[in-house]
Structure formats: C-alpha cells, structure tokens
DRENPA-3360 file (N, C-alpha, C; in nm, 2 decimals, always signed):
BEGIN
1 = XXXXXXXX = +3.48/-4.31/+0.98/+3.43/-4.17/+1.01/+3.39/-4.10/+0.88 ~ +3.26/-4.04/+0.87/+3.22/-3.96/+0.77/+3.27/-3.79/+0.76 ~ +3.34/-3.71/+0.68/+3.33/-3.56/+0.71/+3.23/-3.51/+0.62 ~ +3.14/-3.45/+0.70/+2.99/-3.36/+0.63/+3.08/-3.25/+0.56 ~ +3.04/-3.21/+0.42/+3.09/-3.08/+0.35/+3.00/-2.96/+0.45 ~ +3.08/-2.85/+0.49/+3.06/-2.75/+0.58/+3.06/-2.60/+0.50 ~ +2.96/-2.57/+0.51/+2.97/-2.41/+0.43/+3.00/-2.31/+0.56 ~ +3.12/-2.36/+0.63/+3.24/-2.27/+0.67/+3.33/-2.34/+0.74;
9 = XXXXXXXX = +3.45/-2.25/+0.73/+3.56/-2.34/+0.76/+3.55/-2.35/+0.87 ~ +3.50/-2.28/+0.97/+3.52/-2.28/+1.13/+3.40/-2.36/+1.18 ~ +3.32/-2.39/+1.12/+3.25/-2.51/+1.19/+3.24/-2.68/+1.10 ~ +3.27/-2.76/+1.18/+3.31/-2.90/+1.14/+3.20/-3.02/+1.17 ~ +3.17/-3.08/+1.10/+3.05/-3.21/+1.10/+3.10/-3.33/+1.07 ~ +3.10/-3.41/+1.19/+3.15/-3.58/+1.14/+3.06/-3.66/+1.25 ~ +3.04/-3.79/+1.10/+2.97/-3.88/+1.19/+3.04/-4.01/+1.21 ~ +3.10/-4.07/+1.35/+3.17/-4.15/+1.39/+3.09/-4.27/+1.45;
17 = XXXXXXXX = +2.99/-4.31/+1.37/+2.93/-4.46/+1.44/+2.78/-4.42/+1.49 ~ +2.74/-4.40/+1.62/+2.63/-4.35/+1.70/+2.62/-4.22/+1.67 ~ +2.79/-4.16/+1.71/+2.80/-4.01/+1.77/+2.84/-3.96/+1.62 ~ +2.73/-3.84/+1.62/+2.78/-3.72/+1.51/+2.82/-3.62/+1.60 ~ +2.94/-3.58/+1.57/+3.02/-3.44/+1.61/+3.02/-3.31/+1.58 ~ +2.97/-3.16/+1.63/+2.94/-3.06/+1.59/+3.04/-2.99/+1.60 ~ +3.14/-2.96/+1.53/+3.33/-2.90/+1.64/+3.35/-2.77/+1.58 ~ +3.33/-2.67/+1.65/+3.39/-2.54/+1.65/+3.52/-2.51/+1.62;
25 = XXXXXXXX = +3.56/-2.45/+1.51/+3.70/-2.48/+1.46/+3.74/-2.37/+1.43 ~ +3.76/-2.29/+1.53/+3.82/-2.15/+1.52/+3.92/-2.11/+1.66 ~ +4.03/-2.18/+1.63/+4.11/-2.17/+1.77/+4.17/-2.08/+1.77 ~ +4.23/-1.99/+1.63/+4.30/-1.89/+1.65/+4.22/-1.76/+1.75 ~ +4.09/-1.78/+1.76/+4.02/-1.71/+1.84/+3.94/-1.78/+1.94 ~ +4.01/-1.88/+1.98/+3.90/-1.96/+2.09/+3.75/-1.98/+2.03 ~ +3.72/-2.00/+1.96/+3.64/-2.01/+1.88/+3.53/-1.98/+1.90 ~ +3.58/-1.81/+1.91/+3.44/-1.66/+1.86/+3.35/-1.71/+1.77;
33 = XXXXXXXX = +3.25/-1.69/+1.76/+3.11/-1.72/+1.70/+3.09/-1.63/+1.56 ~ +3.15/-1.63/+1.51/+3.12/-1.54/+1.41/+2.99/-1.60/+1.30 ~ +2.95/-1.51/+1.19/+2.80/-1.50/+1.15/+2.83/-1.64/+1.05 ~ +2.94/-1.65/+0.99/+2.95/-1.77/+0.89/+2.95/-1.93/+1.02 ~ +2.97/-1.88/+1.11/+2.99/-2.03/+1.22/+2.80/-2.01/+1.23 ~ +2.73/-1.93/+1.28/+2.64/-1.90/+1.34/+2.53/-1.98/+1.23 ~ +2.55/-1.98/+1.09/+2.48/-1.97/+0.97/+2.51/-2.12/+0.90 ~ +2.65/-2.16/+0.98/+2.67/-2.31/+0.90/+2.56/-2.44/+1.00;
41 = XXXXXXXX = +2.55/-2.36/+1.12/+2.50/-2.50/+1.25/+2.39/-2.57/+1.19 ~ +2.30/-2.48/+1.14/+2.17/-2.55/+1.10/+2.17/-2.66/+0.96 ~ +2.22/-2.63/+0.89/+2.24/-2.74/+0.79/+2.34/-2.85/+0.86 ~ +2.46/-2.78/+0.93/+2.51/-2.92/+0.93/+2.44/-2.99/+1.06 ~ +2.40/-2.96/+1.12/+2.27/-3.02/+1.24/+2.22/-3.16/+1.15 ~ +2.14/-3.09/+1.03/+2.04/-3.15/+1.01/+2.10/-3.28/+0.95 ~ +2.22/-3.23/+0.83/+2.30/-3.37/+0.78/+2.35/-3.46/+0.88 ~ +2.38/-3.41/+0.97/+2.40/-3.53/+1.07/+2.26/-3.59/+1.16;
49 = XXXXXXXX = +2.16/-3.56/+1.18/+2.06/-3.62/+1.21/+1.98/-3.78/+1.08 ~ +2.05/-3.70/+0.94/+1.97/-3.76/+0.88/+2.09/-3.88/+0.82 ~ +2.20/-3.86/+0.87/+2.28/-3.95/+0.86/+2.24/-4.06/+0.92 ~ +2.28/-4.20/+0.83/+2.24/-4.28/+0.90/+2.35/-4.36/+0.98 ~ +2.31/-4.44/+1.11/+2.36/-4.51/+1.20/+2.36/-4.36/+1.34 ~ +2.38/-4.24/+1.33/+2.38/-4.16/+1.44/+2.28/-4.13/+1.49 ~ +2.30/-4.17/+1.65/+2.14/-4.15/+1.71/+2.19/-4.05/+1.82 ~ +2.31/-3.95/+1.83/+2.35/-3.90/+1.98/+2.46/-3.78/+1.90;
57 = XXXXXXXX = +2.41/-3.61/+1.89/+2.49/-3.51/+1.83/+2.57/-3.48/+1.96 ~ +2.69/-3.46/+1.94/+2.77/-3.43/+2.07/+2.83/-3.29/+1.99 ~ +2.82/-3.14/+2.04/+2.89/-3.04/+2.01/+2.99/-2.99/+2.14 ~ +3.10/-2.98/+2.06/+3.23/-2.93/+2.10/+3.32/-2.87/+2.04 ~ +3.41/-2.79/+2.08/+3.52/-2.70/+2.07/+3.63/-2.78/+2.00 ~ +3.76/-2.74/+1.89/+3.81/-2.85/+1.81/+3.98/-2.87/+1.93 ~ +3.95/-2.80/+2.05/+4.09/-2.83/+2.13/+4.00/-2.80/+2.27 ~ +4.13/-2.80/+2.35/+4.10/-2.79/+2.49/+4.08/-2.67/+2.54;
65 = XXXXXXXX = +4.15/-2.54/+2.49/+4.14/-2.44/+2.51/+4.04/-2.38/+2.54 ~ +3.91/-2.38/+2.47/+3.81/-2.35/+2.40/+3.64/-2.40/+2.36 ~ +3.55/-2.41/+2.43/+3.46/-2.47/+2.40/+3.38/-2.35/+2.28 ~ +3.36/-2.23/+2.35/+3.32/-2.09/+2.26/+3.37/-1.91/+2.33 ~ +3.41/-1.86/+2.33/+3.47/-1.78/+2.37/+3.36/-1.64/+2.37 ~ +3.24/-1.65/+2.31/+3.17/-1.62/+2.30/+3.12/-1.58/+2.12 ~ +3.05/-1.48/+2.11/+3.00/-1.41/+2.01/+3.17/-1.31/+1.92 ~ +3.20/-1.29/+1.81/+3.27/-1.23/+1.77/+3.29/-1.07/+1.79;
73 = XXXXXXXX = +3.32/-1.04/+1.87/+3.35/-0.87/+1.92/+3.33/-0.76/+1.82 ~ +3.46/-0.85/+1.73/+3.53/-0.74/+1.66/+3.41/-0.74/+1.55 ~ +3.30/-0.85/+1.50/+3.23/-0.76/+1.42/+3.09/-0.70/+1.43 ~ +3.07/-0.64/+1.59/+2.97/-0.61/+1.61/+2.99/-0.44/+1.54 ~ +3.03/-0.38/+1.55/+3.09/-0.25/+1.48/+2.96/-0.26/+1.31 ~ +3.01/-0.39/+1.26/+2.96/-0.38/+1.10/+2.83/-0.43/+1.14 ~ +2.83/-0.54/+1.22/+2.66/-0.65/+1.27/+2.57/-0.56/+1.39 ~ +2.64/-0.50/+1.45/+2.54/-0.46/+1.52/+2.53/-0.32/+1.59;
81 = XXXXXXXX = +2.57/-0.23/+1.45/+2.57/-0.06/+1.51/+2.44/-0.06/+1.56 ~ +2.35/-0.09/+1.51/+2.23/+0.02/+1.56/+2.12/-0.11/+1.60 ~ +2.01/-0.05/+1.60/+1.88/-0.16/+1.72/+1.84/-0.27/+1.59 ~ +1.82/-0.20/+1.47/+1.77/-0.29/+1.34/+1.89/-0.37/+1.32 ~ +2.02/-0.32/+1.27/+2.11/-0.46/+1.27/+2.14/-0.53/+1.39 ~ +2.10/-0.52/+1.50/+2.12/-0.60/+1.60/+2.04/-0.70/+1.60 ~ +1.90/-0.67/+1.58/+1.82/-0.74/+1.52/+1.81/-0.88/+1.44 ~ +1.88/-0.85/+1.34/+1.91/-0.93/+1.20/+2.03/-1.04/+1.25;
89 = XXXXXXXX = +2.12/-0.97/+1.35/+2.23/-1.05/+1.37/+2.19/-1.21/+1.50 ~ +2.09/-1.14/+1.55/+2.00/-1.23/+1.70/+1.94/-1.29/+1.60 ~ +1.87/-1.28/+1.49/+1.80/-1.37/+1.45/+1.89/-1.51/+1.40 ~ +2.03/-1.49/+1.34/+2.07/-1.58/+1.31/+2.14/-1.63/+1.37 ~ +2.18/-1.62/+1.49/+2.23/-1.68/+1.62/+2.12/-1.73/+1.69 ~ +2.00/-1.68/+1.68/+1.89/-1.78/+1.73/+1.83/-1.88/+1.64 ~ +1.86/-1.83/+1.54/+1.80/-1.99/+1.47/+1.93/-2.09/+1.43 ~ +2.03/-2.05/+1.48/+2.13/-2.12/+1.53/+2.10/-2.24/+1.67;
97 = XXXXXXXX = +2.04/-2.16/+1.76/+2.00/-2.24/+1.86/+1.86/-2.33/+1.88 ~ +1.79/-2.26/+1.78/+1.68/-2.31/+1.77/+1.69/-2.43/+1.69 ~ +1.77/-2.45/+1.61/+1.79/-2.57/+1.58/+1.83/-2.68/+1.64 ~ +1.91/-2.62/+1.73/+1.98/-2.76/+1.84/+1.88/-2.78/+1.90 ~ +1.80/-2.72/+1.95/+1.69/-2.72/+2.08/+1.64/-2.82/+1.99 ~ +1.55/-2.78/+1.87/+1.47/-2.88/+1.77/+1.52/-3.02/+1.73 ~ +1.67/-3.01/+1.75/+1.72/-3.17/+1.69/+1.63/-3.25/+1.77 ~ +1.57/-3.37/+1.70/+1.50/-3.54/+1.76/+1.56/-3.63/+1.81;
105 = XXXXXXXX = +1.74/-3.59/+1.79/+1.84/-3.71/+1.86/+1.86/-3.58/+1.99 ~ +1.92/-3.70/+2.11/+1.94/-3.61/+2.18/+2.09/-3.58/+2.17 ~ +2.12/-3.44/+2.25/+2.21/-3.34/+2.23/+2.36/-3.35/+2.36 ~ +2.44/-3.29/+2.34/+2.55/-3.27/+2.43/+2.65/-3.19/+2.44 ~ +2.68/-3.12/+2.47/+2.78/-3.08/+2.49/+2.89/-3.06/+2.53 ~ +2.99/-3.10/+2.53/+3.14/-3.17/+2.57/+3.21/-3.02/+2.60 ~ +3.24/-2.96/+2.71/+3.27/-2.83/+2.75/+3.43/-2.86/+2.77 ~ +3.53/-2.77/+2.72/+3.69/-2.75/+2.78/+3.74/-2.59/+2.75;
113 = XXXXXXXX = +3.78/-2.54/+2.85/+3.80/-2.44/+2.81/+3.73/-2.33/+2.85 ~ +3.74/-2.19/+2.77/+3.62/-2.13/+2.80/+3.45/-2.15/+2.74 ~ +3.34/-2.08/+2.80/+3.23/-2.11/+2.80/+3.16/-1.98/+2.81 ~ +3.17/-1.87/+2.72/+3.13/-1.76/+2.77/+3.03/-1.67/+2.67 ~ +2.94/-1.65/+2.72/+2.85/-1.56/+2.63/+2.78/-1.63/+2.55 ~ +2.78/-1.63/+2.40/+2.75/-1.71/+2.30/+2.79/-1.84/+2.30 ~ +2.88/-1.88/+2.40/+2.92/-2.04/+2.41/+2.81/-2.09/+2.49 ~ +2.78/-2.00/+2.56/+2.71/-2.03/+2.71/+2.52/-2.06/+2.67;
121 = XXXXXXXX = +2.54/-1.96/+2.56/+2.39/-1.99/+2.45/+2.40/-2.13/+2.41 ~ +2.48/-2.18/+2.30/+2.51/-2.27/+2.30/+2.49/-2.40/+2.31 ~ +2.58/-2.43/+2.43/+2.55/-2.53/+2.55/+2.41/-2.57/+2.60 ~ +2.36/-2.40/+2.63/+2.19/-2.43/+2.70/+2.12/-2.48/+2.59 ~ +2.09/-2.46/+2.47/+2.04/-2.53/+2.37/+2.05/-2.68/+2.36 ~ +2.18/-2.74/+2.40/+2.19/-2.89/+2.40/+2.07/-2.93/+2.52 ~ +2.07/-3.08/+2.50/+2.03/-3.13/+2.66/+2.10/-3.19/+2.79 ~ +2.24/-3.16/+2.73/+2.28/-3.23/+2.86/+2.41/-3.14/+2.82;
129 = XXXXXXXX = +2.52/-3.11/+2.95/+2.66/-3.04/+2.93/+2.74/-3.09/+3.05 ~ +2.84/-3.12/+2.97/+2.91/-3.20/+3.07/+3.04/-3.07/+3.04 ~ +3.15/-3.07/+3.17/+3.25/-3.02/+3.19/+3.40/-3.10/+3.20 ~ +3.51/-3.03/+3.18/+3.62/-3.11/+3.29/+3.67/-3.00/+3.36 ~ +3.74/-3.00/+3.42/+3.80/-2.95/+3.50/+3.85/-2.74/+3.49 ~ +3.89/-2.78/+3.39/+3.89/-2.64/+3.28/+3.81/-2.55/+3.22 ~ +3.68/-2.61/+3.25/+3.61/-2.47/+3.21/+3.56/-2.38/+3.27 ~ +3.51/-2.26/+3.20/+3.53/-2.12/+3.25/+3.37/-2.07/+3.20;
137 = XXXXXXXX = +3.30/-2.06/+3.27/+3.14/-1.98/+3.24/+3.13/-1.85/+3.27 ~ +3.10/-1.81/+3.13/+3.04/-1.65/+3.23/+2.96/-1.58/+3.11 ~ +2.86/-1.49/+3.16/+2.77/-1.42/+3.09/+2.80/-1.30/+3.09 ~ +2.87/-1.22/+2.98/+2.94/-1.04/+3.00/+2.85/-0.98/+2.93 ~ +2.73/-1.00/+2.89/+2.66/-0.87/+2.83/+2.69/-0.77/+2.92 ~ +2.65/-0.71/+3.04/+2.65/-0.61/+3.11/+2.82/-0.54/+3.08 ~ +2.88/-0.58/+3.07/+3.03/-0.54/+3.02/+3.04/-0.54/+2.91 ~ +2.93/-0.53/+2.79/+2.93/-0.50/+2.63/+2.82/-0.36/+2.65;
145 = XXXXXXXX = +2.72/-0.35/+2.71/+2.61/-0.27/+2.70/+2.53/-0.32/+2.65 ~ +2.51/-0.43/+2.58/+2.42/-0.53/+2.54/+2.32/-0.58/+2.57 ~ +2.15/-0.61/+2.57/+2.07/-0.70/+2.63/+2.12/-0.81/+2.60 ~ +2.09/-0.92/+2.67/+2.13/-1.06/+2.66/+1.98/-1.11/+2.57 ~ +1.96/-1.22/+2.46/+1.85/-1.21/+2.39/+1.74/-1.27/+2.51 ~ +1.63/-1.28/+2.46/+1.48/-1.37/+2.54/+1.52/-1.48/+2.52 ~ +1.54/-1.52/+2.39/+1.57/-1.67/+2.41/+1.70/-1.75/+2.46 ~ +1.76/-1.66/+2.46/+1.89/-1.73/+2.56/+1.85/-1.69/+2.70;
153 = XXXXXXXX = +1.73/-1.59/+2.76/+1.72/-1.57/+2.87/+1.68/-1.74/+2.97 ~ +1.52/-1.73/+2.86/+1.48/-1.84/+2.85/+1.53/-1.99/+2.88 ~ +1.61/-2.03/+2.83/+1.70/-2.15/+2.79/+1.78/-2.12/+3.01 ~ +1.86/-2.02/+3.00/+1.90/-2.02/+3.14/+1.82/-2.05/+3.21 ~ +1.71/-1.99/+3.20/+1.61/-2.00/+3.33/+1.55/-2.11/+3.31 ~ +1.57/-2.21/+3.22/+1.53/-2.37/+3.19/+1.66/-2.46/+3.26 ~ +1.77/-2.38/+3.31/+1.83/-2.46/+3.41/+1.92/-2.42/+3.53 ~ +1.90/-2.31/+3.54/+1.95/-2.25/+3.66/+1.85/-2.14/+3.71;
161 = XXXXXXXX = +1.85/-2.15/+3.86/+1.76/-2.07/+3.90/+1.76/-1.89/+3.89 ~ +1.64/-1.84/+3.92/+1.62/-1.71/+3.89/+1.74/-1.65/+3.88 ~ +1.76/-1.65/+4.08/+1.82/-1.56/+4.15/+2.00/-1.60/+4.10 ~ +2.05/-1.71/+4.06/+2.19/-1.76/+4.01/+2.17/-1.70/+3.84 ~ +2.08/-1.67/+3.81/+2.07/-1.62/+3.65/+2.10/-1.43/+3.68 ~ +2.04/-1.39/+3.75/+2.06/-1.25/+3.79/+2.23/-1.27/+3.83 ~ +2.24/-1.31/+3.94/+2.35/-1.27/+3.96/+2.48/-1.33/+3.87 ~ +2.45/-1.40/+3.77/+2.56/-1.46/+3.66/+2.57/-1.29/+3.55;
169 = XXXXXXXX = +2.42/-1.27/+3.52/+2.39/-1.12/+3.44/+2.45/-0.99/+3.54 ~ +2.43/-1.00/+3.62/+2.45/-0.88/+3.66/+2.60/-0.84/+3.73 ~ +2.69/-0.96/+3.75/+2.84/-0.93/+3.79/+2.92/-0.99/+3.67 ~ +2.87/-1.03/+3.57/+2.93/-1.08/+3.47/+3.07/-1.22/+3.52 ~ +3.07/-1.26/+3.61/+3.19/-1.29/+3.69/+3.19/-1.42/+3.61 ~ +3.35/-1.51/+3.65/+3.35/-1.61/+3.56/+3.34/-1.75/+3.67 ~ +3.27/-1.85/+3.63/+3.24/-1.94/+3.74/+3.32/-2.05/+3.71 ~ +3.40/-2.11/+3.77/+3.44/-2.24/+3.76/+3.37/-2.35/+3.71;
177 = XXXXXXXX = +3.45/-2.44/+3.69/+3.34/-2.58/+3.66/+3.28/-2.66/+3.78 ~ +3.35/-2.62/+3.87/+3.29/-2.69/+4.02/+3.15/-2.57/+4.05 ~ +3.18/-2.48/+4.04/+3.08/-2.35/+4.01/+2.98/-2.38/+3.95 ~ +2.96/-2.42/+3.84/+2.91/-2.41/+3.71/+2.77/-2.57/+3.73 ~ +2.85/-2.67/+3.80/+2.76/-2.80/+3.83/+2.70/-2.71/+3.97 ~ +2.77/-2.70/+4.03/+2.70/-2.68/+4.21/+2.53/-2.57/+4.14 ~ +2.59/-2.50/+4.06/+2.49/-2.37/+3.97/+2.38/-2.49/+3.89 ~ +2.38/-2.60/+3.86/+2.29/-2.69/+3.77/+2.28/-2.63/+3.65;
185 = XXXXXXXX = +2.41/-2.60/+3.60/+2.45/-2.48/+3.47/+2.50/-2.62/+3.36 ~ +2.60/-2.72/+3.43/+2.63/-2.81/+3.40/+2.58/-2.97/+3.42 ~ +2.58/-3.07/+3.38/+2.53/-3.19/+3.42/+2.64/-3.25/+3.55 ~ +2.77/-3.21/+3.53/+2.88/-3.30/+3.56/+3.01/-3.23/+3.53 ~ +3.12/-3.29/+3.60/+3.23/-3.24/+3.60/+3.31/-3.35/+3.55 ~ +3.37/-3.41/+3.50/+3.47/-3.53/+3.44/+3.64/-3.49/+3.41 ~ +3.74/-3.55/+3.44/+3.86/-3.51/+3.46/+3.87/-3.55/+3.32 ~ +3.81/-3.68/+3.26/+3.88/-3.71/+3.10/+3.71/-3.67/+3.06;
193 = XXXXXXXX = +3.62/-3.54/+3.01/+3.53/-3.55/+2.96/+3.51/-3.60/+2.82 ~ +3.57/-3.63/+2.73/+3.62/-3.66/+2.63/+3.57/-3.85/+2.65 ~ +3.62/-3.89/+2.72/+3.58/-4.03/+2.75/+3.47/-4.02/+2.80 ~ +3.42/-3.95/+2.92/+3.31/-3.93/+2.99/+3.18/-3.97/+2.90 ~ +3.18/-3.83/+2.80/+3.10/-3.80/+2.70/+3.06/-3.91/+2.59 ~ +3.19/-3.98/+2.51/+3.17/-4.11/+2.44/+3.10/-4.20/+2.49 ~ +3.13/-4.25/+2.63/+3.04/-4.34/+2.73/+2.88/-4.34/+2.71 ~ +2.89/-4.21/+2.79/+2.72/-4.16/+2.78/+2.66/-4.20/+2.65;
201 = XXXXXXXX = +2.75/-4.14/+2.54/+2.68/-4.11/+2.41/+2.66/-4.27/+2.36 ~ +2.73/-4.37/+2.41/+2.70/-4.49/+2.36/+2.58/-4.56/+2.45 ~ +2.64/-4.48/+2.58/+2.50/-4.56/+2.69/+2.34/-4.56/+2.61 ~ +2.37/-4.43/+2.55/+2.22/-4.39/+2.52/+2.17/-4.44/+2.38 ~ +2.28/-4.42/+2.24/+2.26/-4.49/+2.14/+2.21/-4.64/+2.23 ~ +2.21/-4.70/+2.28/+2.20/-4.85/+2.29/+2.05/-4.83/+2.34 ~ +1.94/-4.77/+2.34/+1.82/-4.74/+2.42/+1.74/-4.72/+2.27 ~ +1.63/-4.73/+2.31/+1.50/-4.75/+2.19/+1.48/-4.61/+2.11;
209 = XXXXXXXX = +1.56/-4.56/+2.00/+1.53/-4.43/+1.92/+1.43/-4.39/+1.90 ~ +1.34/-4.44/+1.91/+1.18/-4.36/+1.93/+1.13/-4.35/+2.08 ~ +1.17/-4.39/+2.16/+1.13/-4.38/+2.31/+1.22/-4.23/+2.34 ~ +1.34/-4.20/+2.28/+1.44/-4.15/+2.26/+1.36/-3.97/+2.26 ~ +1.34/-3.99/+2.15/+1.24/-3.88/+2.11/+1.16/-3.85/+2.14 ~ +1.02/-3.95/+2.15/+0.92/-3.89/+2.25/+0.93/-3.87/+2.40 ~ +1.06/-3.92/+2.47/+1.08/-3.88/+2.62/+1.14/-3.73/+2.61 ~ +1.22/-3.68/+2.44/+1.30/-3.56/+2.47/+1.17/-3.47/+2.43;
217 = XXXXXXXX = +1.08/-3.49/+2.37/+0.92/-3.40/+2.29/+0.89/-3.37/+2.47 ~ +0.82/-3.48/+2.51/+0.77/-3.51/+2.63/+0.79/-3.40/+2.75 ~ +0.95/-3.43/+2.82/+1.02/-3.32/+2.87/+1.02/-3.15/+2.80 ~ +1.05/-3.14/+2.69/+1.08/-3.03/+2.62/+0.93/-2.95/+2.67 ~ +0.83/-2.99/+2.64/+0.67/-2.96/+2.63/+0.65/-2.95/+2.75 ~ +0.67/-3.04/+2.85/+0.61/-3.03/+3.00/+0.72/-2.92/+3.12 ~ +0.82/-2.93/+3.02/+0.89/-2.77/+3.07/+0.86/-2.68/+3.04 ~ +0.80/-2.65/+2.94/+0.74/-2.54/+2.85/+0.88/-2.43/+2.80;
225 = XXXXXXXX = +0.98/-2.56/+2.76/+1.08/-2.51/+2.66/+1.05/-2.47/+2.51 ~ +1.12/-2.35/+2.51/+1.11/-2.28/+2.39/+1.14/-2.35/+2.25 ~ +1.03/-2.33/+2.17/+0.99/-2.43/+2.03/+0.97/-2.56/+2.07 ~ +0.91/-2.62/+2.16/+0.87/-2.75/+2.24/+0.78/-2.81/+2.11 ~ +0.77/-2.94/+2.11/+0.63/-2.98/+2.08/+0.49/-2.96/+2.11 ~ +0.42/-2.95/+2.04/+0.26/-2.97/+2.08/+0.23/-3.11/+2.18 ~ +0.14/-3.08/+2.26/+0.13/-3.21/+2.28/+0.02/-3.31/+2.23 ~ -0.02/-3.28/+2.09/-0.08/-3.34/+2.02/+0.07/-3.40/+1.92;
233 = XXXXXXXX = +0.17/-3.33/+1.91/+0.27/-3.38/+1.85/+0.35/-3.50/+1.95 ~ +0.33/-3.47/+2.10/+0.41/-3.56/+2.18/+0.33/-3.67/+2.20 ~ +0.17/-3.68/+2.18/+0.10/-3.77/+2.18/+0.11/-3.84/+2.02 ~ +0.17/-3.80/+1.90/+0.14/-3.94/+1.80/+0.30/-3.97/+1.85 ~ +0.41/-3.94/+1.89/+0.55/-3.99/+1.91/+0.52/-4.09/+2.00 ~ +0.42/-4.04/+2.10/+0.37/-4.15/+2.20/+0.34/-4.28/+2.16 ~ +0.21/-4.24/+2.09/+0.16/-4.38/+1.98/+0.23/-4.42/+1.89 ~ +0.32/-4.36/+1.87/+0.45/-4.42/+1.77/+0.54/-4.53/+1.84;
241 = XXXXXXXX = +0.57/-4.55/+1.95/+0.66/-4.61/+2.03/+0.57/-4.76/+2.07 ~ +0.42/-4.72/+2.09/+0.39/-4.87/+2.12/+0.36/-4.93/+2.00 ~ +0.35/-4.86/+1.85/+0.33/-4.97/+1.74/+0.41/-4.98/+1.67 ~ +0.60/-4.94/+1.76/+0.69/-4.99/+1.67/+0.73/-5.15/+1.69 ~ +0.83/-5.16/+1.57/+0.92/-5.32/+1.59/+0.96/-5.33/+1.73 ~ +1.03/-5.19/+1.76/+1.12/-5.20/+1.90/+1.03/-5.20/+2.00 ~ +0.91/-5.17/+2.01/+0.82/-5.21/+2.14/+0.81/-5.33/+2.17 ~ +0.80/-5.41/+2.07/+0.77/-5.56/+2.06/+0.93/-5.62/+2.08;
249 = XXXXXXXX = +1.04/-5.53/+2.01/+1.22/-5.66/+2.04/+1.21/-5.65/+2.18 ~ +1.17/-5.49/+2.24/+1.20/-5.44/+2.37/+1.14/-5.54/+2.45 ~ +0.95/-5.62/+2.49/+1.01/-5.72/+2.52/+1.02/-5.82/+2.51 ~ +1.04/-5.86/+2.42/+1.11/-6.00/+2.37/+1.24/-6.00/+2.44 ~ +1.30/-5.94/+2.44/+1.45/-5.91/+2.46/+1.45/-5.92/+2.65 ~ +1.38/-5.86/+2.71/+1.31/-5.87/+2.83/+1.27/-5.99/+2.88 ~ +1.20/-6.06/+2.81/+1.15/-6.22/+2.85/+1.28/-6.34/+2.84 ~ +1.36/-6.30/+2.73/+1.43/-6.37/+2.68/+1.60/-6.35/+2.78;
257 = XXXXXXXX = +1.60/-6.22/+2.81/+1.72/-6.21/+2.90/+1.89/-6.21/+2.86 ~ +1.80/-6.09/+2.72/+1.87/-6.05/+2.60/+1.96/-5.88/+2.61 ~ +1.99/-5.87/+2.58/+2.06/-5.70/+2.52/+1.91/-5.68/+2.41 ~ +1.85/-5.56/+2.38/+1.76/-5.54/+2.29/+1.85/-5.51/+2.16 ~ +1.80/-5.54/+2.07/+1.83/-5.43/+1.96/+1.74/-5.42/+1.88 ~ +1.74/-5.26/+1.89/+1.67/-5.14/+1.84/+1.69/-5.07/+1.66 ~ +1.60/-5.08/+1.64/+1.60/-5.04/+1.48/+1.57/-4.90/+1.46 ~ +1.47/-4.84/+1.56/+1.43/-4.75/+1.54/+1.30/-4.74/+1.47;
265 = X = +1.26/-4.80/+1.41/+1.13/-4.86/+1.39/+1.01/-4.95/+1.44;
% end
C-alpha cells in the first residue's frame, strides 16, 4: 500500500493495488467537512488517478460511525456571514465535487454511518454508492436557512426523482438505508459493505480501462451531467478504444477462451 502526502490531516489518500482510497479522517467530528478537507480532495483525487496500477477511487469515512456528517457548522459564522463569503466557500466545496464528477476512473462510495448534507454532496458526485445497514441520509439546509447549492441540486436530481428531492429538502427528515436504495439515492445495501465494495472494485479493475472511460464520458454526456464531456470529446475516447492493444487482447482473449488482460492501452 502507497500513503499519498495529504495537505490536510483530515483527508487521507492510499493506493492499495486496483483501488485508491479517498478516507475522511475526522472522527472526532464525524467527519464535518471543513475548508482544509474541502481544498485537500482535488489534488489528492488527482495523485491517485495518476498513480499507477489504480483503475477504481473508492471514497469513504476512516470508521464506521461516519461517512460525512455534513459541512462544518461551527465555521460558517467566519465562512459564511454574509451572501459574498457564502459564495467563496460553495466555490470550494464545488470544485471539491467537481473533481470527483471529472475523475476518468470510475468512482464509489463506501457509506457507514451518517450521510448528511455535505456528505450527501459528496456521494452524488461519485458513480456508484453503496450502503450497509447503518446509514443515515438527510438533507438539513431548510433547518440552517441555507439554499442548498445548483450543483448539488443538480447531481440529486441525476438520481433521485423530482418529487423524493423536494420532499428530502423540504422535511429535512433522516432516511434509512433501506430508505435511501428504495429512494435510488443509493446503489445497494450490503451488511459487510466494506467487502461488498472491494469485490466490485476488483470486478471492474478486471474490465478494459479505456472502454472504462468512454462508457463513464458516454453516460455522463447523455445524462447531461454537470461538467460532462463533449461529445466530440466522447467520440475520440470512442475511437480510442477500437485502436487500442486491448481491443485486439479483448478478442483474442474471446476466441481463445481466455481471462483478457488489459493494459489500458
């Protein structure tokens, strides 16, 4: 296992084989979102993309308690008295998420614990969120006085419908994890998510890293998710895949009645 140097103590980067790990490391507070966590994601995102051997970022909470607890409370007072510092503080929490959205490997999220507010941003930014049994979803702006940002509106309404997005905003209430999948908030519910998650994350490492990407461009764009590709961008990832090595091992491997292996090239 690799540990990425982190420019903050509460957010953690390791790359363990396939899977690089994004871990929220602030349990004394369930791991509130503060502007140093908010400001580390994007760099360490990127070192683990460009690490090599990881083809699958899995983000998670560093215990069980806790996936994100939301946004830091206590320093909205200093970050966000008035409409202009509110401003400045959404920007770096959005380009917090906009990075996840943007990563080329695909994304996860391993949920335990709570899932609320800024956790709940978070998560929707990955592509896929798996639960176990323990988690706890809820959206409290309406109980801050707060707008909820566009782009976390956005991202919701990229997977749960209108009328379950209103009424998540508007009673603030906290939904289960049986809640939370029945809502299509979550992928799945798993008693050991933790295993669940490694599974997947290897299922998928074993699959062609450039089909990888242009199926996540592809989706991203034909959902008309926020910061998507062009689809002049999803068309050369297109053309990239049939003039790679791996189009040709893919079927070799096929004829031959093989396991592929994929280079990524």
């Amino acid at each position: 296992m690799t540990i990425i140097r982190s420019p903050s103590p509460h957010v953690q980067a390791q790359a363990d084989g396939a899977i690089g790990w994004l871990i929220l490391n602030r349990p004394e507070r369930k791991n509130a979102l503060n502007g140093d966590m908010w400001g580390a994601i994007p760099p360490l995102l990127d070192a683990l993309v460009k690490h090599e051997g990881v083809k699958v970022v899995v983000l998670r909470g560093v215990n069980a308690e806790a996936f994100a607890a939301g946004a830091d409370i206590s320093e909205f007072a200093s970050s966000r008295f008035n409409a202009e510092a509110a401003q400045a503080y959404e920007h770096m929490n959005t380009a917090a998420m906009a990075a996840i959205r943007a990563c080329p490997l695909p994304t996860i999220a391993l949920i335990q614990g709570f899932c609320v507010g800024g956790g709940i941003s978070l998560a929707l930014s990955c592509d896929l969120r798996f639960s176990d049994h323990s988690g706890i979803f809820a959206l409290p702006p309406a109980r801050l006085g707060l707008a909820y940002p566009m782009a976390g509106i956005r991202d919701l309404l990229a997977t749960v419908a209108p009328p379950m997005a209103k009424e998540m905003i508007y009673t603030a209430r906290r939904l289960s994890a049986a809640e939370a999948a029945q809502a299509g908030l979550i992928n799945g519910v798993a008693a050991d998510v933790e295993a669940h998650v490694r599974g997947l994350a290897a299922m998928i490492a074993e699959n062609a890293p450039l089909t990888l990407r242009a199926s996540k461009a592809a989706i991203d764009h034909a959902a008309g998710r926020l910061g998507a590709p062009s689809l002049v961008e999803v068309a050369e990832l297109t053309t990239a895949c049939f003039n790679s090595a791996d189009y040709k091992e893919g079927q070799a491997a096929f004829l031959e009645k093989r396991k592929p292996r994929f280079t990524g090239h």
